[in-house]
Biopython code that builds the backbone (N, CA, C, O; Angstrom):
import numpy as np
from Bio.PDB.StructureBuilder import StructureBuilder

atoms = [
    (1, "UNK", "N", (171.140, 69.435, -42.816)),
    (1, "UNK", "CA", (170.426, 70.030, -43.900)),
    (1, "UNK", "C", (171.081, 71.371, -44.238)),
    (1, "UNK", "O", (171.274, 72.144, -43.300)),
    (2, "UNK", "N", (171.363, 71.654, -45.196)),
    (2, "UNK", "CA", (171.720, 72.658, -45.670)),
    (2, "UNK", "C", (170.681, 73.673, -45.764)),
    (2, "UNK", "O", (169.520, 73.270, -45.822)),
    (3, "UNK", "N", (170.975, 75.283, -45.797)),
    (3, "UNK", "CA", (170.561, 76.695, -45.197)),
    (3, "UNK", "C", (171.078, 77.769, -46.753)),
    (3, "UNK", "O", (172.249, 77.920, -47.100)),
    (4, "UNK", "N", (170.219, 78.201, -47.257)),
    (4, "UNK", "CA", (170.426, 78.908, -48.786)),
    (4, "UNK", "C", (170.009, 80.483, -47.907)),
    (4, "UNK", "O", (169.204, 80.696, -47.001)),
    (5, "UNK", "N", (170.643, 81.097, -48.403)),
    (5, "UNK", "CA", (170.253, 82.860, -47.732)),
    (5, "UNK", "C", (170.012, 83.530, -49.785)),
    (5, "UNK", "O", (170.693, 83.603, -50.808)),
    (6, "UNK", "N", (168.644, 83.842, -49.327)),
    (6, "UNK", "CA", (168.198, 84.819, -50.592)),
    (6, "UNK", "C", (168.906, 85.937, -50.565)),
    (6, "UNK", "O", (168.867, 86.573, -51.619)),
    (7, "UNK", "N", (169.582, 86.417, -49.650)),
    (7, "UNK", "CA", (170.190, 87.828, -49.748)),
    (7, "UNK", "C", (171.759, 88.057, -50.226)),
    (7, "UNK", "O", (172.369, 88.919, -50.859)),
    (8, "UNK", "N", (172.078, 86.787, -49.562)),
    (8, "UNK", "CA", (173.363, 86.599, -50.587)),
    (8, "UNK", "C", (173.747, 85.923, -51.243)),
    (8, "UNK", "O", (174.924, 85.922, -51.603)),
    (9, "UNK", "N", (172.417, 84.696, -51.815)),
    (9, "UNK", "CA", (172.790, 83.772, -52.222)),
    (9, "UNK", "C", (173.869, 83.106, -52.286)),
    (9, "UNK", "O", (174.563, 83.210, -53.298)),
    (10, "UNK", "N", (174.354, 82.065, -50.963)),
    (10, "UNK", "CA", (175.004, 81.422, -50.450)),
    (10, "UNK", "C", (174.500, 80.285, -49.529)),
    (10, "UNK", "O", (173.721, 80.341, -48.578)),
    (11, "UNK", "N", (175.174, 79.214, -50.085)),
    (11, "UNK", "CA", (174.847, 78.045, -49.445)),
    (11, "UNK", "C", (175.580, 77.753, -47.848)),
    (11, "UNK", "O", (176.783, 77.673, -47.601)),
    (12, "UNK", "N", (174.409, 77.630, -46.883)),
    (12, "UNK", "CA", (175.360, 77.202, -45.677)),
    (12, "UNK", "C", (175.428, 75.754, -45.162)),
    (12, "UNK", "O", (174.737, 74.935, -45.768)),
    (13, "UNK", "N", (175.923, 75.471, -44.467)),
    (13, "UNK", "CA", (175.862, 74.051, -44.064)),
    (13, "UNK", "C", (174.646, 73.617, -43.136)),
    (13, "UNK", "O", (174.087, 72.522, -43.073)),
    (14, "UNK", "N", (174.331, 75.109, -42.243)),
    (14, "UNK", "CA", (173.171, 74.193, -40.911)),
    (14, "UNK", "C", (172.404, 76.124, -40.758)),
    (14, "UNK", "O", (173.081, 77.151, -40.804)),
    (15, "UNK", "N", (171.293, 76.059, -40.630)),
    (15, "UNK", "CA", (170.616, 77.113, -40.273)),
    (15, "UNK", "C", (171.725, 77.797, -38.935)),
    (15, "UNK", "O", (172.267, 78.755, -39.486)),
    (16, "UNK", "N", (171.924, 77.763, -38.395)),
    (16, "UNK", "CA", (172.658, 78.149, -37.347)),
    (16, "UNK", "C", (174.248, 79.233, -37.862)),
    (16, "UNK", "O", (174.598, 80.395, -37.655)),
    (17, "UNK", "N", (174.910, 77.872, -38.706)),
    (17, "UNK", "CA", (175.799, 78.749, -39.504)),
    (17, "UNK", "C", (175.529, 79.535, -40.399)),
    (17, "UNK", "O", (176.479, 80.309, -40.517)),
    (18, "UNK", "N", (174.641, 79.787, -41.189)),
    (18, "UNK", "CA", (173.403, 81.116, -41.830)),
    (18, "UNK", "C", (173.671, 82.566, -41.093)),
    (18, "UNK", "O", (174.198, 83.667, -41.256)),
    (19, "UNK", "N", (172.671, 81.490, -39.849)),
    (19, "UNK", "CA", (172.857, 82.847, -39.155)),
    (19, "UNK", "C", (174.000, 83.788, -38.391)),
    (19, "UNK", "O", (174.051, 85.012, -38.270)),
    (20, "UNK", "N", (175.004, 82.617, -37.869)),
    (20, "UNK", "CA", (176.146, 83.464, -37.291)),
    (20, "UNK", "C", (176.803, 84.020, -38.606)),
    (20, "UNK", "O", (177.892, 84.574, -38.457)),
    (21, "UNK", "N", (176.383, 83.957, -39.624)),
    (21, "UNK", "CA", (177.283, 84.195, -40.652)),
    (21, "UNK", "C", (176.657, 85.421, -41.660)),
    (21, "UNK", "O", (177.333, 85.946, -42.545)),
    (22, "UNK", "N", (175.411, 85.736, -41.400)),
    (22, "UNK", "CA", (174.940, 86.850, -41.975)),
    (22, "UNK", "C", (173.842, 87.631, -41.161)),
    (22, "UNK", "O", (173.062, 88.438, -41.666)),
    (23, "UNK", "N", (173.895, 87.237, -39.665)),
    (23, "UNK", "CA", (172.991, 87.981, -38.881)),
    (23, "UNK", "C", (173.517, 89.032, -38.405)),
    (23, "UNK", "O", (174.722, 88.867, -38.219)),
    (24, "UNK", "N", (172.962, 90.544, -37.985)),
    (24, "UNK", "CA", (173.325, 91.495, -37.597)),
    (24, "UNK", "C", (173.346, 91.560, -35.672)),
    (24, "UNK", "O", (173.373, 92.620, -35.046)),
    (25, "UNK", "N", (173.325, 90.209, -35.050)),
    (25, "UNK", "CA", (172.822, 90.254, -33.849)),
    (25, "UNK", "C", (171.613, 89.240, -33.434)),
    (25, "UNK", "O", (171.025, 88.469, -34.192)),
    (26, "UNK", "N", (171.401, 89.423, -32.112)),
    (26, "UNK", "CA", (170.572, 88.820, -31.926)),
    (26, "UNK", "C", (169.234, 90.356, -31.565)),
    (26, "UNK", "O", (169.681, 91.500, -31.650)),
    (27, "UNK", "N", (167.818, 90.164, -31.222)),
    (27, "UNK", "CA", (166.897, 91.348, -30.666)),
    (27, "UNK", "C", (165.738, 90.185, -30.068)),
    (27, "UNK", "O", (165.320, 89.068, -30.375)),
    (28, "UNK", "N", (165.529, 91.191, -29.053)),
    (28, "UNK", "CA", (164.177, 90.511, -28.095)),
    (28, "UNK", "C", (162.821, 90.889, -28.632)),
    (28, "UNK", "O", (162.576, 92.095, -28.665)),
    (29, "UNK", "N", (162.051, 90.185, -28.990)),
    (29, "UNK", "CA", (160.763, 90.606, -29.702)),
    (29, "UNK", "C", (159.508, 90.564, -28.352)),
    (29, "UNK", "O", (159.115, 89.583, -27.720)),
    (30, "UNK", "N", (159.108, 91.986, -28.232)),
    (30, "UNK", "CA", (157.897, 91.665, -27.073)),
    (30, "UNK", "C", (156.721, 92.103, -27.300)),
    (30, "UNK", "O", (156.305, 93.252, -27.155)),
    (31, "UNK", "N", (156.119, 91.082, -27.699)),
    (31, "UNK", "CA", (154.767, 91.391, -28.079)),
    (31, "UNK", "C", (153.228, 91.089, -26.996)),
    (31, "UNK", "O", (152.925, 90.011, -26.486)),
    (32, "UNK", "N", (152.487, 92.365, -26.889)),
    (32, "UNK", "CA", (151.687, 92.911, -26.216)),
    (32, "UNK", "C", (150.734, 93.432, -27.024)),
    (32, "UNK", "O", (150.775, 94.021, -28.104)),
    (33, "UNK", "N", (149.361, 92.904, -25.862)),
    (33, "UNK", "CA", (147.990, 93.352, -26.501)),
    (33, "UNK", "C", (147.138, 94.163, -25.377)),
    (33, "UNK", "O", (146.802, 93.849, -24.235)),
    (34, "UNK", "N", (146.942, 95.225, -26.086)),
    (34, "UNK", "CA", (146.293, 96.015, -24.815)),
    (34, "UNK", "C", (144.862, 96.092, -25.819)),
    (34, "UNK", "O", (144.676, 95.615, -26.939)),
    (35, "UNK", "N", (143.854, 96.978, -24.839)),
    (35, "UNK", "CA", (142.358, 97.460, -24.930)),
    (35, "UNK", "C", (142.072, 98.710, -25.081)),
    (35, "UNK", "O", (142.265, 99.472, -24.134)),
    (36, "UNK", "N", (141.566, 99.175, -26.267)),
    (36, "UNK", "CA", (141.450, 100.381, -27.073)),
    (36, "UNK", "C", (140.767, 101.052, -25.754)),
    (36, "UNK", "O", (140.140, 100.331, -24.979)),
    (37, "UNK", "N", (140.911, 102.534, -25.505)),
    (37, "UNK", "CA", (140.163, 102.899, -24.116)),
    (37, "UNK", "C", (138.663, 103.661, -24.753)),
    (37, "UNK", "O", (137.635, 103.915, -24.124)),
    (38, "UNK", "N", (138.978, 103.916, -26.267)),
    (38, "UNK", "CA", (137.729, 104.580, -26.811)),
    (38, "UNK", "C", (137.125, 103.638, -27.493)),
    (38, "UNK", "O", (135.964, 104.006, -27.316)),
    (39, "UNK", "N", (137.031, 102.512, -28.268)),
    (39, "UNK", "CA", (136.380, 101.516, -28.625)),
    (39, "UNK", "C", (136.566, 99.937, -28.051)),
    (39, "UNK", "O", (135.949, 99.046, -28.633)),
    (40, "UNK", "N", (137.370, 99.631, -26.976)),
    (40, "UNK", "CA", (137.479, 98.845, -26.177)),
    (40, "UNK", "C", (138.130, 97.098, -27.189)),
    (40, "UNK", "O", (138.059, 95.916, -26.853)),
    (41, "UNK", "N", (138.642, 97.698, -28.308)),
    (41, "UNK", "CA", (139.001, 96.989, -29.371)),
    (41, "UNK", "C", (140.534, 96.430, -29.027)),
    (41, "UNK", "O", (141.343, 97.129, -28.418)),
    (42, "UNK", "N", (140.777, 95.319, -29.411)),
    (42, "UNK", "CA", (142.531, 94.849, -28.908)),
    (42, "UNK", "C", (143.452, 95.550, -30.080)),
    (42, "UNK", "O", (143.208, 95.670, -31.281)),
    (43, "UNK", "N", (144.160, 95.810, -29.606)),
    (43, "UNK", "CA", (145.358, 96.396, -30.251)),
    (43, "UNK", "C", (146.727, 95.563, -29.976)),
    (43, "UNK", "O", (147.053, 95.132, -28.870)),
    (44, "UNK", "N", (147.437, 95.420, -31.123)),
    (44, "UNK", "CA", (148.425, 94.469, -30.563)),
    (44, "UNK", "C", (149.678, 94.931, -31.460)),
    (44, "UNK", "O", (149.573, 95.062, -32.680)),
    (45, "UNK", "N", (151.126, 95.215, -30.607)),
    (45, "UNK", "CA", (151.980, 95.680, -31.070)),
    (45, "UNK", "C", (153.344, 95.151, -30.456)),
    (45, "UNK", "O", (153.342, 94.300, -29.566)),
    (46, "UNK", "N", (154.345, 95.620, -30.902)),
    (46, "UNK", "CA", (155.843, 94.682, -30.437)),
    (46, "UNK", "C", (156.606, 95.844, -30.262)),
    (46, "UNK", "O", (156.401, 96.979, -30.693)),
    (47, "UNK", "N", (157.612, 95.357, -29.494)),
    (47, "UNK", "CA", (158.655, 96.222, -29.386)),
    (47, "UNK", "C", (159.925, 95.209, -29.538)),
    (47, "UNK", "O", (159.908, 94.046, -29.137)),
    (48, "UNK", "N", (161.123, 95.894, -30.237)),
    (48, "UNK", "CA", (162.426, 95.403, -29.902)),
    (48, "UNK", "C", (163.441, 95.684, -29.173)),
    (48, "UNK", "O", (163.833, 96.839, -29.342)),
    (49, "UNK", "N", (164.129, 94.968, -28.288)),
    (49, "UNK", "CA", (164.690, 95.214, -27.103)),
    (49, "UNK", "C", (165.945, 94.321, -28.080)),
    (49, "UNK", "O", (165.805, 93.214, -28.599)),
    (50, "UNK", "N", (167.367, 95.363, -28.119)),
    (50, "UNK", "CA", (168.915, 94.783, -28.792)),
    (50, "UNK", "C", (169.706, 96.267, -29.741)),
    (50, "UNK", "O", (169.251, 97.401, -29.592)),
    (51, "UNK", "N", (170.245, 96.136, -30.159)),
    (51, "UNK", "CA", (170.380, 94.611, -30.619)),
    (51, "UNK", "C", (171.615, 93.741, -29.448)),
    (51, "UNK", "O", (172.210, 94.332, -28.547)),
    (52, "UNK", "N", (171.754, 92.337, -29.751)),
    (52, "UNK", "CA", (172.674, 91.718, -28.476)),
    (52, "UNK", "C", (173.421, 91.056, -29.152)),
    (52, "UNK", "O", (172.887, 90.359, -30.015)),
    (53, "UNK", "N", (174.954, 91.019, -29.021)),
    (53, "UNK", "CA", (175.666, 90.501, -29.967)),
    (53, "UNK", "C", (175.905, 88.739, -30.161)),
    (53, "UNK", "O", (176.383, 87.975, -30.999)),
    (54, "UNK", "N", (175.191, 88.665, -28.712)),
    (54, "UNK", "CA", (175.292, 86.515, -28.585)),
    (54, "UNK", "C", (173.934, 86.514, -28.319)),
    (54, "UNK", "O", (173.249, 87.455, -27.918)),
    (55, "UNK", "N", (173.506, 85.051, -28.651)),
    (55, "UNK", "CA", (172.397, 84.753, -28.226)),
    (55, "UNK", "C", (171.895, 84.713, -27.386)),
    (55, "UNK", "O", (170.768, 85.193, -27.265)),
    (56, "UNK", "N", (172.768, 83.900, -26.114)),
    (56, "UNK", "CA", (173.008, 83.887, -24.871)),
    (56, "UNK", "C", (172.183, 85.361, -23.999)),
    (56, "UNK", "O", (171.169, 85.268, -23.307)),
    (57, "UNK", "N", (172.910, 86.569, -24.269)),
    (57, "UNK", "CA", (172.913, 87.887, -23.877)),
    (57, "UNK", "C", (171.301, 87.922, -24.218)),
    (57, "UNK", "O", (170.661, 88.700, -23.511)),
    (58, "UNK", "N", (170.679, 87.301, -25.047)),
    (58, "UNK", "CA", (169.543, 87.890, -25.937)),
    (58, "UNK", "C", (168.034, 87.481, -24.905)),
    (58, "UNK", "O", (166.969, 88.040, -24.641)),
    (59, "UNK", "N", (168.909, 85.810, -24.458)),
    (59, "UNK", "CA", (167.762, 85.038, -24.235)),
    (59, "UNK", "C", (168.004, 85.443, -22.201)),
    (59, "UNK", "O", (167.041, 85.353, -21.440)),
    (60, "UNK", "N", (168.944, 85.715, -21.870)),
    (60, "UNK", "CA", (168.726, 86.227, -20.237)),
    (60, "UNK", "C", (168.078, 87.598, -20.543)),
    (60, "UNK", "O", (167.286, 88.017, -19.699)),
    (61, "UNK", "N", (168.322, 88.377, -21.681)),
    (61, "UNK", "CA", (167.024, 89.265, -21.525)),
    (61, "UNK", "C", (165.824, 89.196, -21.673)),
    (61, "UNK", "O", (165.023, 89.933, -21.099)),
    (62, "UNK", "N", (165.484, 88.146, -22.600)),
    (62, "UNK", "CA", (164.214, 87.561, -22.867)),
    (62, "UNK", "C", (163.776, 87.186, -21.606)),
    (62, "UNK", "O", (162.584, 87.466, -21.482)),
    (63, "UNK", "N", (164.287, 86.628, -20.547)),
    (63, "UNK", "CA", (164.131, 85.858, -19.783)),
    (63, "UNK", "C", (163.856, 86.872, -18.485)),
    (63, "UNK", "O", (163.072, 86.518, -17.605)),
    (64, "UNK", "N", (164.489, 88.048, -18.425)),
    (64, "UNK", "CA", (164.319, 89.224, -17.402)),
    (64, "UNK", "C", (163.312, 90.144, -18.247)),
    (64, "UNK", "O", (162.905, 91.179, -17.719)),
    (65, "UNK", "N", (163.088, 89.960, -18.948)),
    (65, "UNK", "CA", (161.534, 90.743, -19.231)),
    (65, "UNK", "C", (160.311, 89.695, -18.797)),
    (65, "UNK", "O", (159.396, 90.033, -18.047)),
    (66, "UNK", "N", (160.412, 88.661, -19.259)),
    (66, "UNK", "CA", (159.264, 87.689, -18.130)),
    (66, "UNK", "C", (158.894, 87.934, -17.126)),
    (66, "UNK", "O", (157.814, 88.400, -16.762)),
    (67, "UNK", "N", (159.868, 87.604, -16.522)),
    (67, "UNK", "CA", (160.517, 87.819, -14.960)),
    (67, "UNK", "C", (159.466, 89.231, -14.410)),
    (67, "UNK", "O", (158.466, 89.382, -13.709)),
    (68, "UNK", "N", (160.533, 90.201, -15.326)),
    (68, "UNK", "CA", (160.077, 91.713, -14.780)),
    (68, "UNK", "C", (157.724, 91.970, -15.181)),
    (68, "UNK", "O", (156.896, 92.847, -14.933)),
    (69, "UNK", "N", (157.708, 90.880, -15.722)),
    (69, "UNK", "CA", (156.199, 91.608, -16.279)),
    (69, "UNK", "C", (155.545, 90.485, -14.913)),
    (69, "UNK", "O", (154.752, 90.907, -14.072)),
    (70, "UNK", "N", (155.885, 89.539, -14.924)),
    (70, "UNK", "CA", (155.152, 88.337, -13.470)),
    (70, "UNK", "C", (155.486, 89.338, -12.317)),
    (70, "UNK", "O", (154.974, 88.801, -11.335)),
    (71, "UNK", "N", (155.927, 90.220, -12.005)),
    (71, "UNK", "CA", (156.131, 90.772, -10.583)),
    (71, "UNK", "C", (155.877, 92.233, -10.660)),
    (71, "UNK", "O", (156.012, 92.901, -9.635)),
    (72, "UNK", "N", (155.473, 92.872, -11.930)),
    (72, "UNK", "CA", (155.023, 94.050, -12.158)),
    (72, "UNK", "C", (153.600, 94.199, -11.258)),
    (72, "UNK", "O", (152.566, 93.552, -11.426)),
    (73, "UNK", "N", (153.788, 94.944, -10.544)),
    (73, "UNK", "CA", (152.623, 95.271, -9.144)),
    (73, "UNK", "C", (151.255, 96.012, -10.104)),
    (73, "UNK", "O", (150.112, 95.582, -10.262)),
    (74, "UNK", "N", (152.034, 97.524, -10.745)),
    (74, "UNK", "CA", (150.788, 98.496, -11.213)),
    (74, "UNK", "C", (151.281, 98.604, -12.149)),
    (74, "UNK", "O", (151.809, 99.705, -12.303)),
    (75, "UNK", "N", (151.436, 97.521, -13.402)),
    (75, "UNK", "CA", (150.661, 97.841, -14.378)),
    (75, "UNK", "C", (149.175, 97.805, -14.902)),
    (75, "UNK", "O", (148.311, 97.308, -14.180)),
    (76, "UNK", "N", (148.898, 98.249, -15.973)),
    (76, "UNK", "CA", (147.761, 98.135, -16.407)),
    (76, "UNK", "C", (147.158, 97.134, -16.577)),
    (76, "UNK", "O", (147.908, 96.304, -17.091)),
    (77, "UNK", "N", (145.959, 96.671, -16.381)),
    (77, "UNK", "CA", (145.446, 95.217, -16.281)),
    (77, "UNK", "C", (144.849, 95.099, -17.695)),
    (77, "UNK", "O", (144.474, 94.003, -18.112)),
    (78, "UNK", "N", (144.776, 96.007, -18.295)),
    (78, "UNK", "CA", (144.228, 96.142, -19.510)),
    (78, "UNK", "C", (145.326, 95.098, -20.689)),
    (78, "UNK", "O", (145.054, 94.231, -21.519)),
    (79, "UNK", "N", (146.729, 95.784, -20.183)),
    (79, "UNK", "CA", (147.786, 94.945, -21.370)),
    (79, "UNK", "C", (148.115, 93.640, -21.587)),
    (79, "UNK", "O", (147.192, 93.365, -20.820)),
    (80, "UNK", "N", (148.286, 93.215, -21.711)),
    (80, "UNK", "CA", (149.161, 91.703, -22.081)),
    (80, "UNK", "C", (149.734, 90.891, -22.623)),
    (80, "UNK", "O", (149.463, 90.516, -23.763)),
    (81, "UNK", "N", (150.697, 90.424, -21.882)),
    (81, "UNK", "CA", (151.767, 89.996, -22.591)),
    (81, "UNK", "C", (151.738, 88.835, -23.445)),
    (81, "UNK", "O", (151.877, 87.751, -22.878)),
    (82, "UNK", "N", (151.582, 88.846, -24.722)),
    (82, "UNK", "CA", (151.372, 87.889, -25.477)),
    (82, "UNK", "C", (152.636, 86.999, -25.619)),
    (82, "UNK", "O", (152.433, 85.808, -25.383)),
    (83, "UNK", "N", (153.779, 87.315, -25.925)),
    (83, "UNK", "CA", (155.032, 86.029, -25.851)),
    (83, "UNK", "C", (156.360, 87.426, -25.682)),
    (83, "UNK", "O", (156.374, 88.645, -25.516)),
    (84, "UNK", "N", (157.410, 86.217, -25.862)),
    (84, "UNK", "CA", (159.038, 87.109, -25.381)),
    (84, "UNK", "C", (159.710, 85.966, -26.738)),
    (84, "UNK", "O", (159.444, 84.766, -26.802)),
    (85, "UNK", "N", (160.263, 86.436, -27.342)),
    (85, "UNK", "CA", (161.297, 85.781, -28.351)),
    (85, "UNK", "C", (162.549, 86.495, -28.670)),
    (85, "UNK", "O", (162.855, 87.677, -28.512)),
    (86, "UNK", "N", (163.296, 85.339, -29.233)),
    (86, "UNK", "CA", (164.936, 85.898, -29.648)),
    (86, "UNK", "C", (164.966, 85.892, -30.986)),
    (86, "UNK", "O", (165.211, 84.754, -31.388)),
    (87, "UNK", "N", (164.830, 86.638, -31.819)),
    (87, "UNK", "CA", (165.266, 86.548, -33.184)),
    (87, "UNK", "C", (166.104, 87.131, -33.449)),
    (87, "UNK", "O", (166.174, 88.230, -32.899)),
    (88, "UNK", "N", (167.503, 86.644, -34.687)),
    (88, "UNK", "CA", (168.287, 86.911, -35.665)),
    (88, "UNK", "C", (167.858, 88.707, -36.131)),
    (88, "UNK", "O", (166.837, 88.989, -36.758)),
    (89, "UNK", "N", (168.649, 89.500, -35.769)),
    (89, "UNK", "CA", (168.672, 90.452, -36.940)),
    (89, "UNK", "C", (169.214, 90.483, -38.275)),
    (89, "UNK", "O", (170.335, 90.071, -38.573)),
    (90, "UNK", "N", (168.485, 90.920, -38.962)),
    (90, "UNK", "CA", (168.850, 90.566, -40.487)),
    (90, "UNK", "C", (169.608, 91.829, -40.777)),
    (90, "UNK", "O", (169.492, 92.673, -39.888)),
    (91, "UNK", "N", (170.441, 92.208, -41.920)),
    (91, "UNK", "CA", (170.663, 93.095, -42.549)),
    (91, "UNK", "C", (170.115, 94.591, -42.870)),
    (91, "UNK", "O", (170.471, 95.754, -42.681)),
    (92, "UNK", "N", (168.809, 93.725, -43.595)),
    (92, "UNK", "CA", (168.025, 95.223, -44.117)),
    (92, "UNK", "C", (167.029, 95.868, -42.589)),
    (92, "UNK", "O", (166.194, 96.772, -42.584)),
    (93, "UNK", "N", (167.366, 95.268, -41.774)),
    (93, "UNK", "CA", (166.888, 95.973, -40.597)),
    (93, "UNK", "C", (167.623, 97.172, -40.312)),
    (93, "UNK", "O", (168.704, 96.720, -39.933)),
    (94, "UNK", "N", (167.722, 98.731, -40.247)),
    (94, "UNK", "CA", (168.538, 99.418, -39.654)),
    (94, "UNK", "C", (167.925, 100.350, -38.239)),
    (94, "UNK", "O", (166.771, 100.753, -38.091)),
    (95, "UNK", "N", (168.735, 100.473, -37.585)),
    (95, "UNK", "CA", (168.293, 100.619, -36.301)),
    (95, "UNK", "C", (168.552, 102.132, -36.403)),
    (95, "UNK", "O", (169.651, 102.221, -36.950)),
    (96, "UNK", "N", (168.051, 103.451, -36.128)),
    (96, "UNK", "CA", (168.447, 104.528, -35.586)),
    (96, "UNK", "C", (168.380, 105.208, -36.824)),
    (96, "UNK", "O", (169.110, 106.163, -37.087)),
    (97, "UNK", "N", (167.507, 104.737, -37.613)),
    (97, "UNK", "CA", (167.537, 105.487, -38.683)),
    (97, "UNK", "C", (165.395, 105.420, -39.304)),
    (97, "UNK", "O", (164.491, 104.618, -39.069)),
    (98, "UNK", "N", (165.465, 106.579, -40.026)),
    (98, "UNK", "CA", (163.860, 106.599, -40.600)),
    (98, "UNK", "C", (163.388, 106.426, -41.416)),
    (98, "UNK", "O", (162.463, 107.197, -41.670)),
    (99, "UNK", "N", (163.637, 105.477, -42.244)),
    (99, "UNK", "CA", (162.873, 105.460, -43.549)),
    (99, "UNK", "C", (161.882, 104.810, -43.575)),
    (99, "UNK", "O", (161.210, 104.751, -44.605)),
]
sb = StructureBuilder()
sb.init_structure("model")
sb.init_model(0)
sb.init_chain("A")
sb.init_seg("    ")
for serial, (resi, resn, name, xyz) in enumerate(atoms, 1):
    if name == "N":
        sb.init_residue(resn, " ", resi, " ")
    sb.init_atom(name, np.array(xyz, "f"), 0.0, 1.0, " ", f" {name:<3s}", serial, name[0])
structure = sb.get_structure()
């Protein structure tokens, strides 16, 4: 099946070639829900861990943040780990910058 990118409008052959072909990287998405300590309300937020230039690199980190949260002694019992993913960085993502 063919893979159309809105950003550069260009046709690819397979989602895969898309992405090696206009991704900025790979990044670890870790998303966590903790418990408001003044209204006891869930709060839920992500962090990105990358960017990683192979996928490979992306998903043994994905895979050592698991790892590292199943054997975490004192953390907070309050947080939790909702999932670990590898996604594509796109373009208009810029890292180290504030706008």
């Amino acid at each position: 099946m063919k893979a159309y990118s809105t950003q550069t409008e260009r046709t690819h052959d397979s989602w895969e070639d898309l992405v090696a072909e206009e991704a900025n990287g790979y990044g670890v998405v870790v998303m966590m829900q903790a418990e408001s300590l003044k209204s006891a309300s869930p709060q839920t937020y992500s962090r990105l861990i990358g960017p990683f230039d192979d996928q490979k690199k992306a998903r043994n980190k994905a895979a050592a943040v698991r790892r590292a949260w199943k054997r975490a002694k004192d953390r907070d019992p309050r947080i939790q780990l909702l999932g670990v993913s590898v996604e594509p960085i796109w373009p208009d993502l810029r890292f180290g910058t504030r706008n």
